[in-house]
PAVO-948734 format. One record per residue (C-alpha): x, y, z; residue number from 0; residue in three letters. Coordinates in nm, 2 decimals, always signed. Example, Ala and Ser with C-alpha at 12.3 -4.5 7.8 and 13.67 -1.06 7.14 Angstrom:
- +1.23 | -0.45 | +0.78 | 0 | Ala
- +1.37 | -0.11 | +0.71 | 1 | Ser
END
This chain:
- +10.20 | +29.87 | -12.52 | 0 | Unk
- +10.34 | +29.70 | -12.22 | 1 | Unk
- +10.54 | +29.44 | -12.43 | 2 | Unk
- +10.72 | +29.68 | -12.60 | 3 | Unk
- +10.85 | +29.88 | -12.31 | 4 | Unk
- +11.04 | +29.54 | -12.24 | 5 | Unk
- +11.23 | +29.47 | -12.52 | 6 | Unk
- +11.60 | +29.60 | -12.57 | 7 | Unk
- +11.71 | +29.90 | -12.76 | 8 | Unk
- +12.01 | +30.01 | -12.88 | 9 | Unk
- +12.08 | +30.21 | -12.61 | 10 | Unk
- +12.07 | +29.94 | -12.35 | 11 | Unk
- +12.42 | +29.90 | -12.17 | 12 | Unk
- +12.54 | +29.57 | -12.17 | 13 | Unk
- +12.73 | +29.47 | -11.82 | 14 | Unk
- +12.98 | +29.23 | -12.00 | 15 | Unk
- +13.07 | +29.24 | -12.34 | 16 | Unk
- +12.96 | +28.89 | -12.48 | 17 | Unk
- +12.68 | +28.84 | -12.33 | 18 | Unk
- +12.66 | +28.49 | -12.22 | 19 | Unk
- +12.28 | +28.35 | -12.24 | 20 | Unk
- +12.20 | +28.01 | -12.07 | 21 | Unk
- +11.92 | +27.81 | -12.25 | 22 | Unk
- +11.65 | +27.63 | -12.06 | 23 | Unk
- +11.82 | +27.32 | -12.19 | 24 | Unk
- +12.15 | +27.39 | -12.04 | 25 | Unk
- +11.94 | +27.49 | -11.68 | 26 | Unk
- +11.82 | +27.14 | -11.69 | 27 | Unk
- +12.11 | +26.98 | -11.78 | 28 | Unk
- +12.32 | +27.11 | -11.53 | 29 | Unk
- +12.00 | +27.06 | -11.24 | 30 | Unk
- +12.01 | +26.70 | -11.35 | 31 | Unk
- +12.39 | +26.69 | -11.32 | 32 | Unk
- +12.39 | +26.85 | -11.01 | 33 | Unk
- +12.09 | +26.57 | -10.87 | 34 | Unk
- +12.31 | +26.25 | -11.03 | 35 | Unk
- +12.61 | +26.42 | -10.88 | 36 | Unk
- +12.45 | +26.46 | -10.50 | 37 | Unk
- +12.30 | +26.11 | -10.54 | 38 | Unk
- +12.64 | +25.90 | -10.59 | 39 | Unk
- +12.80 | +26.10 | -10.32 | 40 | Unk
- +12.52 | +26.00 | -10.11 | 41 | Unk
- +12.52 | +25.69 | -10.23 | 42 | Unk
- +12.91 | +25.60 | -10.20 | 43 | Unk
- +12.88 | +25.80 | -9.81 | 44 | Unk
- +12.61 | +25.52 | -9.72 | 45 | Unk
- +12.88 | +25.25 | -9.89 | 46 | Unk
- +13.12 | +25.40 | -9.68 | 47 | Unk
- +12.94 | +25.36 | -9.36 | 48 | Unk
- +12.83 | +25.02 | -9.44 | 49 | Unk
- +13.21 | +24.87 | -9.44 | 50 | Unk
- +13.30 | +25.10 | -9.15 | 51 | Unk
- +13.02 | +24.88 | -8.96 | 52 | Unk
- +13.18 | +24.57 | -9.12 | 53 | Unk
- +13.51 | +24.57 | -9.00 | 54 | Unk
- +13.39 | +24.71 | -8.67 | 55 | Unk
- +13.17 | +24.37 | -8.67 | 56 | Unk
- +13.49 | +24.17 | -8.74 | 57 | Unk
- +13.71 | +24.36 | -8.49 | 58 | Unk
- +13.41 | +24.26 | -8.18 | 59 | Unk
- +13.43 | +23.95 | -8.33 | 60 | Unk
- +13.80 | +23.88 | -8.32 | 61 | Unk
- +13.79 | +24.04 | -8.00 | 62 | Unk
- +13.55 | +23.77 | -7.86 | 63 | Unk
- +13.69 | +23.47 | -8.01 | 64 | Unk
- +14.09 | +23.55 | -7.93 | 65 | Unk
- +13.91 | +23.57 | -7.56 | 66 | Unk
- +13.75 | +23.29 | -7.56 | 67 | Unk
- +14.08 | +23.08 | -7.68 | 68 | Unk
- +14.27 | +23.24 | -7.42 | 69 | Unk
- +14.01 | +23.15 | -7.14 | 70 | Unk
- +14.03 | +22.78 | -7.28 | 71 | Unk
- +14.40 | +22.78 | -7.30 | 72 | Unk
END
């Protein structure tokens, strides 16, 4: 009795006029999009860092080797 006091009638008003239903398929399509998606942005923001670090390595190092020439100049 319960079941059928759930289902749609005729009478049901619909709030757009093509309804628009989203399959379970489509939810776990667009959850695993959303997961690769976050992942390679993470993952290109850690590759990001990791040059920043680099150059700053070979700026300290410039830095202490054009000071050590001019010392022995």
């Amino acid at each position: 009795m319960k079941r059928n006091s759930f289902r749609r009638t005729v009478n049901d008003q619909q709030i757009r006029p093509v309804e628009v239903e989203i399959t379970d398929d489509e939810q776990y399509d667009d959850a695993i999009s959303k997961a690769s998606a976050d992942y390679y942005e993470r993952r290109w923001k850690s590759r990001i860092k990791d040059r920043q670090l680099d150059i700053w390595i070979a700026v300290g190092l410039y830095l202490v080797l054009s000071s050590a020439a001019l010392v022995v100049l």
